[in-house]
PAZAPA-4460 file (N, C-alpha, C; in steps of 0.05 Angstrom, whole numbers, plus 32768, in hexadecimal, padded with zeros to 4 digits):
% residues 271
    n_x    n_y    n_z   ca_x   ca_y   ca_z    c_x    c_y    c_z   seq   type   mol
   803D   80ED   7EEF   8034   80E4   7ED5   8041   80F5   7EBF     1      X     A
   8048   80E8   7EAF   8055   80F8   7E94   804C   80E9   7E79     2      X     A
   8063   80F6   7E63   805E   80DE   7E4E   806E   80CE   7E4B     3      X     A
   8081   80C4   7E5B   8094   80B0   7E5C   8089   809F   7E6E     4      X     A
   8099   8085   7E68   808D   8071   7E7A   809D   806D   7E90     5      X     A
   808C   8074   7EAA   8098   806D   7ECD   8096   8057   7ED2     6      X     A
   80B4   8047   7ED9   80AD   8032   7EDD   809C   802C   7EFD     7      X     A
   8098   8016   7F07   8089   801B   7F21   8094   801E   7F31     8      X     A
   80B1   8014   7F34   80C4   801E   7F4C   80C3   8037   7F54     9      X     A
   80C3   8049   7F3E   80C4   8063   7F3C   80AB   8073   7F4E    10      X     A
   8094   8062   7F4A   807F   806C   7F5B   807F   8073   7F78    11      X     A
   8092   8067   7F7E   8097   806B   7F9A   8093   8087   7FA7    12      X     A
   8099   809A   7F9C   808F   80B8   7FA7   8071   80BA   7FA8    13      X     A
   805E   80A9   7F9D   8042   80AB   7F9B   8036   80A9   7FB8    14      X     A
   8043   8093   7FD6   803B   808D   7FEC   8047   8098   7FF9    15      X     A
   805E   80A2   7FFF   806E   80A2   8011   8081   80C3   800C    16      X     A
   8071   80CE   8003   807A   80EC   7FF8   808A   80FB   800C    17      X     A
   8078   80F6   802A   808B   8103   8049   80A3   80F5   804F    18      X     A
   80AA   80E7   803D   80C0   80D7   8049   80D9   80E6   8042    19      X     A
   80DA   8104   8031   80E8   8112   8029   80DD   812B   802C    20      X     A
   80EC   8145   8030   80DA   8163   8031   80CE   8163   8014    21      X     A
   80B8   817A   8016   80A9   8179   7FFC   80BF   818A   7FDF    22      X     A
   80CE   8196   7FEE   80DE   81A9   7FDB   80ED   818A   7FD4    23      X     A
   80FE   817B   7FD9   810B   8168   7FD2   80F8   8155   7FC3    24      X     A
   80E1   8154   7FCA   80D6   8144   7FBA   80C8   814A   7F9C    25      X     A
   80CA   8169   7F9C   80B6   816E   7F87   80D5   816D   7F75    26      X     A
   80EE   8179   7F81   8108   8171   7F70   810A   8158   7F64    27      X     A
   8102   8144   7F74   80FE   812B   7F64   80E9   812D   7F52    28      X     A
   80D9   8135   7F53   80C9   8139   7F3B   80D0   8147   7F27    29      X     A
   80DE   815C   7F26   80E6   816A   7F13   80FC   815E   7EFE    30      X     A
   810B   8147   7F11   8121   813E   7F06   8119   812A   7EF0    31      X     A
   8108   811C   7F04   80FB   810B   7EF2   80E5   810B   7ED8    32      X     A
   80E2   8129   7ED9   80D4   812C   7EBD   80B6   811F   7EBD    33      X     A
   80A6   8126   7EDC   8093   811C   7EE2   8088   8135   7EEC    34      X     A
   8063   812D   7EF2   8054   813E   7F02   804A   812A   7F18    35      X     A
   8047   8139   7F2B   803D   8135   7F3B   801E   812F   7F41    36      X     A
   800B   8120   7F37   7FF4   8121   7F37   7FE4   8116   7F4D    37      X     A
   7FF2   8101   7F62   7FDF   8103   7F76   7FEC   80EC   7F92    38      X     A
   7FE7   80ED   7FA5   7FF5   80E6   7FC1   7FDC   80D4   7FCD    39      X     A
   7FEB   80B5   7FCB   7FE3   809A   7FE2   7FE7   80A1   7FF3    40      X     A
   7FE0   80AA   8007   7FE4   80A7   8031   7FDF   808B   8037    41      X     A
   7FED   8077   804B   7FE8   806E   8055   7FD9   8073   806A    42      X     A
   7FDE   807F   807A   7FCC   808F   8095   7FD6   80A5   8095    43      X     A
   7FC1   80AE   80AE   7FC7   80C8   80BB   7FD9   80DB   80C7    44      X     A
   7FE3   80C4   80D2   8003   80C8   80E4   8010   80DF   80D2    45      X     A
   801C   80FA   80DB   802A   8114   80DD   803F   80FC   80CD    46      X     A
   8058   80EC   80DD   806A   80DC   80BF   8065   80D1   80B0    47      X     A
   8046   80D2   80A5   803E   80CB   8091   802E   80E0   807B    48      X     A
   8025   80F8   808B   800E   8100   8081   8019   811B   8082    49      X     A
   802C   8129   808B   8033   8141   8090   8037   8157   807C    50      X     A
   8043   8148   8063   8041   8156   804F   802A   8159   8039    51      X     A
   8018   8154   803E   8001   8154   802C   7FF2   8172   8027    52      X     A
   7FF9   817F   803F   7FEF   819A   803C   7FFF   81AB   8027    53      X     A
   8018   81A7   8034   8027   81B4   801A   802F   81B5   8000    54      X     A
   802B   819D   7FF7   8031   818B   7FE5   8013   8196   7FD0    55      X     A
   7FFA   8191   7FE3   7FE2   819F   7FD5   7FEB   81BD   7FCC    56      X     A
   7FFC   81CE   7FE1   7FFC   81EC   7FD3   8004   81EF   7FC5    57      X     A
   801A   81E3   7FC2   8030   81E1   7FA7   802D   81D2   7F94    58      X     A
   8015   81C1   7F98   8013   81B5   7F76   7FED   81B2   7F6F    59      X     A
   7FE8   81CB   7F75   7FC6   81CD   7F69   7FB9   81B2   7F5D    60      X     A
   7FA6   81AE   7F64   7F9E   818B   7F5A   7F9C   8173   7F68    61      X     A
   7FB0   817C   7F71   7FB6   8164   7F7A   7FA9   8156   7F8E    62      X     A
   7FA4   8134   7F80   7F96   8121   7F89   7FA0   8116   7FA6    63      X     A
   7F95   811E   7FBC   7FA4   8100   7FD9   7F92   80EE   7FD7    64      X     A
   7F9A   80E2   7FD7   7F86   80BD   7FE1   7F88   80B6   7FFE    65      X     A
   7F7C   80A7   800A   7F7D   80A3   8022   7F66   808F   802B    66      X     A
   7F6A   808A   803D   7F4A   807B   8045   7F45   8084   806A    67      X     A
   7F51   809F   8070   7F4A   80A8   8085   7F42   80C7   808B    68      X     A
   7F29   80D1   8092   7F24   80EB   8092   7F3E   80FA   80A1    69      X     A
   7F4F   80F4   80AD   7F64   80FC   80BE   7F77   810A   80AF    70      X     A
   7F7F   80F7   8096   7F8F   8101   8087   7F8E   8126   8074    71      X     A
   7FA8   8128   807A   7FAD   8143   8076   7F9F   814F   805A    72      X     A
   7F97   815F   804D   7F95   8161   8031   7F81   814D   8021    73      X     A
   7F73   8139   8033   7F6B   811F   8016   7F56   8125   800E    74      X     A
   7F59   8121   7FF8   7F40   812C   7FE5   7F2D   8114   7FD5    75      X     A
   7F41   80F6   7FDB   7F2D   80E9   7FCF   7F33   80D0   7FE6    76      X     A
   7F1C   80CF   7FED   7F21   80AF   8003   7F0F   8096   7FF2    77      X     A
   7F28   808A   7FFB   7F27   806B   7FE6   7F1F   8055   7FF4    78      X     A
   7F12   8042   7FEB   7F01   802B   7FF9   7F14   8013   7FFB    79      X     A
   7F07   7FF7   800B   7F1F   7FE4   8009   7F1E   7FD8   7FF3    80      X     A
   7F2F   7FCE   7FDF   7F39   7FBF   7FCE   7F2D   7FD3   7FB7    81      X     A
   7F26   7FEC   7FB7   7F2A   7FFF   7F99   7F39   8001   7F8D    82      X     A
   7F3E   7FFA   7F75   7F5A   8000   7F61   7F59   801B   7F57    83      X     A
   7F76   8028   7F54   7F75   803F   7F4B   7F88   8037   7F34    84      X     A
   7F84   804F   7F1D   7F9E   8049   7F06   7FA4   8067   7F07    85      X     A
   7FC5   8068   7F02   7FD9   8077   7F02   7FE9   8074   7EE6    86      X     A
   7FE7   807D   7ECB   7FE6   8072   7EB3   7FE9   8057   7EB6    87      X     A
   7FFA   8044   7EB4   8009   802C   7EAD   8007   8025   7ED3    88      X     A
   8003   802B   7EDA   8011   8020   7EFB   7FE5   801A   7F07    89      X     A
   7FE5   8004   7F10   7FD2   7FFD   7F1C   7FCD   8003   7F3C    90      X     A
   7FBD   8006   7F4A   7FC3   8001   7F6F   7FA8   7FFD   7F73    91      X     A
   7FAA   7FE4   7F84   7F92   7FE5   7F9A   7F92   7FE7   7FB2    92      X     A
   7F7D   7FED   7FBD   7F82   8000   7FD8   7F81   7FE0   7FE7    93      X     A
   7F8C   7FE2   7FF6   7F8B   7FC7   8012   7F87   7FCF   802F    94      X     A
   7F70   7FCD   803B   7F68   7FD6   804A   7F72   7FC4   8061    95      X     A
   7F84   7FD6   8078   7F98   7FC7   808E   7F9B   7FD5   80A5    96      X     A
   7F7A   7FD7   80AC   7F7C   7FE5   80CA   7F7D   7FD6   80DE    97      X     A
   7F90   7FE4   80F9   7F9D   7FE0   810D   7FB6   7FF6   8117    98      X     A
   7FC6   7FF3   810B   7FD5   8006   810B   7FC1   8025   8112    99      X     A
   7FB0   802C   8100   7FA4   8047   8104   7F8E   8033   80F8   100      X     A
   7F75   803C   8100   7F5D   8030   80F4   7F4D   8039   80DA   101      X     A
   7F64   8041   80CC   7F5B   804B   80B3   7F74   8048   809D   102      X     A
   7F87   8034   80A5   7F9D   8036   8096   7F9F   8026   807F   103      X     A
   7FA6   802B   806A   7F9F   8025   804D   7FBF   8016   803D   104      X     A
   7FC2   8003   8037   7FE0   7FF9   8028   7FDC   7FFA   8010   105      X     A
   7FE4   7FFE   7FFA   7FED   7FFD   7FE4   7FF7   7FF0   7FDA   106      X     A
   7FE7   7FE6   7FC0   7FED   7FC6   7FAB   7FF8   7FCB   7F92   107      X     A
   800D   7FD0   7F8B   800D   7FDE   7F68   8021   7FD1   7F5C   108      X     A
   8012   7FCD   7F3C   8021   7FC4   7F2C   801E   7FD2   7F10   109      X     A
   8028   7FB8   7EFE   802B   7FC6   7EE1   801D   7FA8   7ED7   110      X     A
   8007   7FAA   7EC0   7FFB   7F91   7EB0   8013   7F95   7EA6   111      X     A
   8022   7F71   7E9C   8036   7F73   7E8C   804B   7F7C   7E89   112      X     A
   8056   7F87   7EA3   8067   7F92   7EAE   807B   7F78   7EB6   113      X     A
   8095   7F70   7EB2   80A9   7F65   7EC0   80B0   7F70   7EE0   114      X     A
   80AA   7F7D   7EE3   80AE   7F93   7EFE   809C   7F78   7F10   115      X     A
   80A7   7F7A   7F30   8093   7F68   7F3E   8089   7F7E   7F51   116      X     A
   8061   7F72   7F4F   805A   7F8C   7F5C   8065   7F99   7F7B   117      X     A
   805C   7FAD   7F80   806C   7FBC   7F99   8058   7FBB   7FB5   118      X     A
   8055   7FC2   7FC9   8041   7FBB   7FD7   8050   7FD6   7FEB   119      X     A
   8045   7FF1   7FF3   8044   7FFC   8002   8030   7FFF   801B   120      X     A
   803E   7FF3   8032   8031   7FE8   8045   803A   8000   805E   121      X     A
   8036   8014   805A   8039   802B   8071   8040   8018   808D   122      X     A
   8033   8025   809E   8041   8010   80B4   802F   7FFA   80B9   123      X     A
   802C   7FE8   80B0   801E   7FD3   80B9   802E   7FBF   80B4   124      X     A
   8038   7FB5   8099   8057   7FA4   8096   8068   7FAE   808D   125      X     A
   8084   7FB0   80A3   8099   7FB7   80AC   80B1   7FA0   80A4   126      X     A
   80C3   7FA8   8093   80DE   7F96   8087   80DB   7F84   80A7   127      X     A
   80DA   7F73   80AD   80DB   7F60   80CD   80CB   7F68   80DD   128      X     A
   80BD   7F73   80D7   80A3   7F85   80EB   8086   7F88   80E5   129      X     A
   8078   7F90   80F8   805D   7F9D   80F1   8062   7FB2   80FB   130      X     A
   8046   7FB9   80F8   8041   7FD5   8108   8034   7FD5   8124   131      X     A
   8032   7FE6   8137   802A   7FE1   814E   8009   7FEE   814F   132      X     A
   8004   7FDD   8161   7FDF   7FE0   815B   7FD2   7FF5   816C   133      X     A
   7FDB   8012   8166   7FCD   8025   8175   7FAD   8029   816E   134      X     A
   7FA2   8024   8158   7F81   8022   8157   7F76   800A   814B   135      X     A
   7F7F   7FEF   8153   7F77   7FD6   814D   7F7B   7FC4   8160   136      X     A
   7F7A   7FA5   8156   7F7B   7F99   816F   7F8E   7F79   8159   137      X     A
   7F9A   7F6D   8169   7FAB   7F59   8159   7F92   7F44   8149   138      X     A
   7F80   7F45   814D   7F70   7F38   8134   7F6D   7F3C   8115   139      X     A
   7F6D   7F66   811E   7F6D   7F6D   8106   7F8F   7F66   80F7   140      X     A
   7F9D   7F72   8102   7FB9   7F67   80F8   7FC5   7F4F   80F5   141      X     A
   7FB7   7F43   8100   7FBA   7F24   80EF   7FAA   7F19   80D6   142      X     A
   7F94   7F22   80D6   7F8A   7F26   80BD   7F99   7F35   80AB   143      X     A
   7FA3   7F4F   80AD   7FAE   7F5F   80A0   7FC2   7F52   8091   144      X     A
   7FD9   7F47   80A1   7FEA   7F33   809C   7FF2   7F21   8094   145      X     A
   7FD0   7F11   8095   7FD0   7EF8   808A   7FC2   7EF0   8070   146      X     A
   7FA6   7EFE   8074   7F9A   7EF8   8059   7F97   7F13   804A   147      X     A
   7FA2   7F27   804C   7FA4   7F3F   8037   7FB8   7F45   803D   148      X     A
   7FD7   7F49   8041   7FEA   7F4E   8035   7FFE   7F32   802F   149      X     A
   7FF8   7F28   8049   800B   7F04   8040   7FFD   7EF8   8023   150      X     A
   7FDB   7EFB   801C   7FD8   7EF0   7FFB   7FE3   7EFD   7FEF   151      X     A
   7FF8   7F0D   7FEC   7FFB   7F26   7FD9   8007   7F09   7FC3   152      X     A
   8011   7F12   7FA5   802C   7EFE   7FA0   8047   7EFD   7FAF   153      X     A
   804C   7EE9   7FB4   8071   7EE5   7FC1   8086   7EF6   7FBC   154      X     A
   807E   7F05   7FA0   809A   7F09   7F92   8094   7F2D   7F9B   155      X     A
   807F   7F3A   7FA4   8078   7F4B   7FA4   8088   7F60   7FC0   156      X     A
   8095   7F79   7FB4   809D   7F8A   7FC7   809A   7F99   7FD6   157      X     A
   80AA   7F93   7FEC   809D   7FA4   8009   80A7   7FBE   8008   158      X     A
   809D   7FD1   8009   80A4   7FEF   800E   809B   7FF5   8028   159      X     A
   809C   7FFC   803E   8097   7FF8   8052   809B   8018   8057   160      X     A
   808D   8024   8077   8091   8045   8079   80A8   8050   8082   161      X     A
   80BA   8035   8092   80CC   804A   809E   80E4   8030   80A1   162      X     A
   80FC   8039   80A4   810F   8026   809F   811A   801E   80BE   163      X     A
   8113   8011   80C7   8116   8011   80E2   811A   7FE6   80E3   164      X     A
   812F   7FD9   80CD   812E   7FBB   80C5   8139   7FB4   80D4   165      X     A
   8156   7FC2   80E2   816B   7FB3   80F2   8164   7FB1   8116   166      X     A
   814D   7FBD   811D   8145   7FBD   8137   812E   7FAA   8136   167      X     A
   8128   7FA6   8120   8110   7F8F   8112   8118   7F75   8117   168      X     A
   812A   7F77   8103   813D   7F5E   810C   8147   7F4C   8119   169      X     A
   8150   7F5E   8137   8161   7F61   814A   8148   7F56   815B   170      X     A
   813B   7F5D   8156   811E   7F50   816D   8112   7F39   815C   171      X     A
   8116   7F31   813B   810F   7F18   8131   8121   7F06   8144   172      X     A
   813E   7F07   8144   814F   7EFB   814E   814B   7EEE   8166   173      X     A
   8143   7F01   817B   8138   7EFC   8199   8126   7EEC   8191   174      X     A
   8110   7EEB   8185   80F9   7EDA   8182   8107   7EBC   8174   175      X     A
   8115   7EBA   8164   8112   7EA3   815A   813D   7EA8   8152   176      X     A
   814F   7E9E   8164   8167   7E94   816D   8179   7E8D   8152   177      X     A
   8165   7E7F   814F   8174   7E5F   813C   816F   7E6D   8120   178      X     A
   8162   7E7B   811D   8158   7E7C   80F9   816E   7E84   80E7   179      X     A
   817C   7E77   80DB   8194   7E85   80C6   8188   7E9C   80B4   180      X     A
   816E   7E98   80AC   8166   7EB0   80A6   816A   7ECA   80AA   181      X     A
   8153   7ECB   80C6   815B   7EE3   80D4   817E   7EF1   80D9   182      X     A
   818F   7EDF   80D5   81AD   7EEA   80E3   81B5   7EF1   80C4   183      X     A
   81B7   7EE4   80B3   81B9   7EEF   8096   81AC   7F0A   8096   184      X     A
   8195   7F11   8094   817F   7F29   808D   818F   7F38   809E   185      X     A
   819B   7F35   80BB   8197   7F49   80CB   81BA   7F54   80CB   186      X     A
   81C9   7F41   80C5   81EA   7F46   80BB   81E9   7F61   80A0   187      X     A
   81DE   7F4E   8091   81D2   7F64   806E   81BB   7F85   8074   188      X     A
   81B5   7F83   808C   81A6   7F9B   8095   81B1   7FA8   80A1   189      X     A
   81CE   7FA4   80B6   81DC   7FB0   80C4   81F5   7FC1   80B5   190      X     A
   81F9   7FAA   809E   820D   7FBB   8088   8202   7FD2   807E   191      X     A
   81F1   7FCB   8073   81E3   7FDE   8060   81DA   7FF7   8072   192      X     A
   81CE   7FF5   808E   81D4   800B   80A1   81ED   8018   809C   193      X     A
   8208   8005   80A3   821A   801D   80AC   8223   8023   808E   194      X     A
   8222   8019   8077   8224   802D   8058   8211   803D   8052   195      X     A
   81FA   8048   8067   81E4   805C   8060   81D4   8051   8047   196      X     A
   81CC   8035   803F   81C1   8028   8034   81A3   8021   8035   197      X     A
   8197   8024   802D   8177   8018   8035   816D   7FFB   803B   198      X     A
   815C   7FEE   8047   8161   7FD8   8041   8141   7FCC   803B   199      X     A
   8128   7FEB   8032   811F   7FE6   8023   8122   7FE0   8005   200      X     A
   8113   7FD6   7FF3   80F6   7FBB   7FFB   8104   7F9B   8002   201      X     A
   80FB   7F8C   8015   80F3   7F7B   800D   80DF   7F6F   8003   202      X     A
   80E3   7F50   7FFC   80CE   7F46   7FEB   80B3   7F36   8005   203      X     A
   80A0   7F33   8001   8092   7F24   800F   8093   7F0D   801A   204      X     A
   80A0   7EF5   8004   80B0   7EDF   8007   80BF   7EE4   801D   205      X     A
   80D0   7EFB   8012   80EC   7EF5   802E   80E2   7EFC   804D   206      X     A
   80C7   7F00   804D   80B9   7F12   8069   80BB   7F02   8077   207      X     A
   80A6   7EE7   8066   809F   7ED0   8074   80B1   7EB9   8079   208      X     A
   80D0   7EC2   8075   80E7   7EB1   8083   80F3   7EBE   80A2   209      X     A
   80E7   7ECF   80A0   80FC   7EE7   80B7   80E8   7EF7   80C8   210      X     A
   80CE   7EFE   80C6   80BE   7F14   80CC   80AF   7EF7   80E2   211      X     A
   80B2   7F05   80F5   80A5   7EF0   8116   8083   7EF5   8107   212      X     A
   8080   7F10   80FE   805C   7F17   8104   8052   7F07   80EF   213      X     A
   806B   7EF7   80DC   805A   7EF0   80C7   8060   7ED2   80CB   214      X     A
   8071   7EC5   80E4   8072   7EAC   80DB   8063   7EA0   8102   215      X     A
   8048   7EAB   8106   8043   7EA6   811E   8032   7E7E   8123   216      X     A
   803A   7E72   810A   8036   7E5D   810F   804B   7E47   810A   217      X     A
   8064   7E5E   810E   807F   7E48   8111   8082   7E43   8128   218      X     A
   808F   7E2B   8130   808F   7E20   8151   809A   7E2B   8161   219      X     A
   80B1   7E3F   8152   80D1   7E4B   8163   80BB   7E65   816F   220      X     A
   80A7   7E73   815E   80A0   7E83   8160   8086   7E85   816F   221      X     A
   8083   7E6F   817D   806A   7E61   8185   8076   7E61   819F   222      X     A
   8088   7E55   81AD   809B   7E4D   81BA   80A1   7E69   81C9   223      X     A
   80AB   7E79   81B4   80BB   7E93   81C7   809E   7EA8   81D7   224      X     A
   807C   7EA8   81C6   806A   7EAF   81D8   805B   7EA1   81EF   225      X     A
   8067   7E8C   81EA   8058   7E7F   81F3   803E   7E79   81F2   226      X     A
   8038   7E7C   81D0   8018   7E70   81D3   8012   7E66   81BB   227      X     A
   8006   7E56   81AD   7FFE   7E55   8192   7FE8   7E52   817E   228      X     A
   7FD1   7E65   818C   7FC2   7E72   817F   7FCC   7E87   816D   229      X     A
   7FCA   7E85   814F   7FDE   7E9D   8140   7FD8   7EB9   8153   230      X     A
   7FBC   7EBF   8151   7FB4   7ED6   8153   7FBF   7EE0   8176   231      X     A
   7FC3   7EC7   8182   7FD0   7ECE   819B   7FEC   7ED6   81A1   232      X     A
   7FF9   7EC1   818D   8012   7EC1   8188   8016   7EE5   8183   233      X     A
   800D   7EEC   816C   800E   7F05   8168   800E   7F1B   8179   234      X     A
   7FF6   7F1C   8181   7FF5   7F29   8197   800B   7F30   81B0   235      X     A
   8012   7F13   81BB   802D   7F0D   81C3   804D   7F1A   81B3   236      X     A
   804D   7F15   81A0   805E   7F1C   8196   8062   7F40   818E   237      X     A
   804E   7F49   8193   8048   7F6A   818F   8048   7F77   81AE   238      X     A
   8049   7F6E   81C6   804D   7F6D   81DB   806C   7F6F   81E0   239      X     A
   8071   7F5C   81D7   808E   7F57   81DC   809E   7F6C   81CA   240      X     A
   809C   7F75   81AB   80A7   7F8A   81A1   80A6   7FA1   81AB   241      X     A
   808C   7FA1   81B5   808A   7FC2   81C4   80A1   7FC2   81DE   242      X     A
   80A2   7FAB   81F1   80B4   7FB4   8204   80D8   7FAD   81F9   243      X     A
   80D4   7FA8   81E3   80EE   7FA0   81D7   8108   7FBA   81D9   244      X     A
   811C   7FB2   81E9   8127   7FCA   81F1   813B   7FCD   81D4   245      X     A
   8137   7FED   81DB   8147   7FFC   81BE   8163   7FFC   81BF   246      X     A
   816F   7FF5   81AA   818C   7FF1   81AC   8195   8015   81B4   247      X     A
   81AC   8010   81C0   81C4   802F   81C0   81C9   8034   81A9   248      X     A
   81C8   804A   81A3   81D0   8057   8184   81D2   8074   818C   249      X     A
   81EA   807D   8183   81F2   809A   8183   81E2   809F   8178   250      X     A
   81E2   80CB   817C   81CC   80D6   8173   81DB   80DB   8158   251      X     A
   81C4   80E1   813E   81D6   80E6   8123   81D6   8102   8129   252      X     A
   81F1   8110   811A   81FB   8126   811D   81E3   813D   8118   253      X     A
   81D4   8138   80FE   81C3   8149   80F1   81B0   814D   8103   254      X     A
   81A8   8132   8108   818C   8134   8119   819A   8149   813A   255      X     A
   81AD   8145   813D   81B4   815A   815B   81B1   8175   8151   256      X     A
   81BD   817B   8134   81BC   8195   8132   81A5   819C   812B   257      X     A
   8191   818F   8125   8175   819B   811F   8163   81A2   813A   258      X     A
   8169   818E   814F   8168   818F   8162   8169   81A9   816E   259      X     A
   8189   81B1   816E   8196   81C4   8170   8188   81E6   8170   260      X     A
   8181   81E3   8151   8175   81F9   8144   8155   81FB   8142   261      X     A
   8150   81EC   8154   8135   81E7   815F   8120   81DF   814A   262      X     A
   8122   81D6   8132   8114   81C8   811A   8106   81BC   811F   263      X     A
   8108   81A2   8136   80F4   8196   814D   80D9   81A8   8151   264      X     A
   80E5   81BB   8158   80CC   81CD   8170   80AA   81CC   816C   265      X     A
   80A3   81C7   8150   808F   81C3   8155   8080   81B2   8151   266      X     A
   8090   8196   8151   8083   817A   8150   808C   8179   816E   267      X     A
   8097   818B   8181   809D   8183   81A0   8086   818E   81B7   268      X     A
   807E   81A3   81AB   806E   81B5   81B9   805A   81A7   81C7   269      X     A
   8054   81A7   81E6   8042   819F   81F6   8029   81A0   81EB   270      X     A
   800F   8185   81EB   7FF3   818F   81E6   7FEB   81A4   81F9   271      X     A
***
């Protein structure tokens, strides 16, 4: 927060703060001629939640939100559909357990804002993906999916936790052959891989042309689980991602040398 006006794109450091070291991120703050006043968690998850401790040392005050006692640092746990204001920037909390049973998405906009609102959906919706249901069961995630993040508006953007679109894709494809969709999205996601490009946000609209979890009452997609109960379908279809074999990909150079210099070591360490 400052006295200039952020636009909402810009908010993006507000959810997803671990997605950078905290020294890099408070640089973005600095640059930006902002403070730091307070941190959305989606969940609990260490790649989501890891920096909250430090982030609290280094910036006194500071607000976490969350909607799980698990979470690192949180000082204020938020209910489902509570709105928070952030000067000019709106969010309501969207409550989307499955993934972790306490996992919380993010709704934010601007009244009067040309900007279309943003929708940070930690892991639950994934650019061609969901999330995988370690403390839920595919009921809840179809709900999740269907009537609280699929009503969102159309035009509204996906910020999703982790960029993982082109192995998304690659398994939309397997599911449904024929879709010109999917082979467009997944051509334009493979570029943008090898130019070190992001191929976050998409829009919501474009989910529900390409995303299997969101189109489980199309026939192709009906067809490839063989079943067509949505909620089965789903289920089916989250089955099949999990044993979805991982493409070959060299190791990246950095990540060997961190490796290397043992940086790993203590996210490796035996319970």
């Amino acid at each position: 927060q400052s006295g200039k006006k952020v636009g909402l794109l810009n908010s993006y450091f507000f959810v997803l703060v671990i997605k950078v070291s905290d020294l890099v991120l408070l640089e973005i703050v600095r640059r930006e001629d902002v403070v730091l006043r307070a941190v959305l968690t989606t969940h609990h998850h260490w790649d989501h939640a890891r920096g909250n401790e430090e982030l609290a040392r280094l910036c006194p005050g500071l607000r976490v939100y969350g909607a799980d006692e698990r979470i690192g640092a949180l000082t204020h746990k938020v209910a489902p559909n509570e709105e928070l204001t952030f000067g000019a920037i709106r969010v309501r909390c969207l409550f989307t357990p499955c993934h972790t049973s306490g996992h919380m998405c993010y709704f934010m906009w601007e009244d009067g804002s040309p900007d279309a609102p943003a929708l940070f959906s930690g892991d639950t919706l994934f650019v061609g993906g969901c999330g995988k249901f370690f403390e839920g069961t595919a009921e809840q995630m179809y709900t999740n999916l269907t009537q609280v993040l699929g009503a969102l508006p159309k035009e509204t953007k996906v910020f999703c936790g982790h960029e993982c679109t082109v192995r998304n894709l690659k398994f939309a494809l397997k599911v449904e052959p024929e879709n010109e969709v999917v082979k467009k999205k997944l051509a334009w996601a493979k570029q943008r891989d090898d130019e070190d490009l992001p191929t976050v946000p998409s829009t919501l609209q474009e989910e529900f042309l390409y995303n299997p979890f969101l189109r489980v009452t199309e026939e192709a997609v009906q067809k490839f689980t063989g079943k067509t109960e949505p909620v089965e379908v789903l289920r089916a279809l989250r089955t099949e991602k999990d044993n979805f074999k991982k493409p070959k990909e060299r190791p990246h150079p950095q990540a060997v040398l961190a490796f290397d210099w043992g940086l790993f070591s203590p996210f490796l360490e035996k319970k």
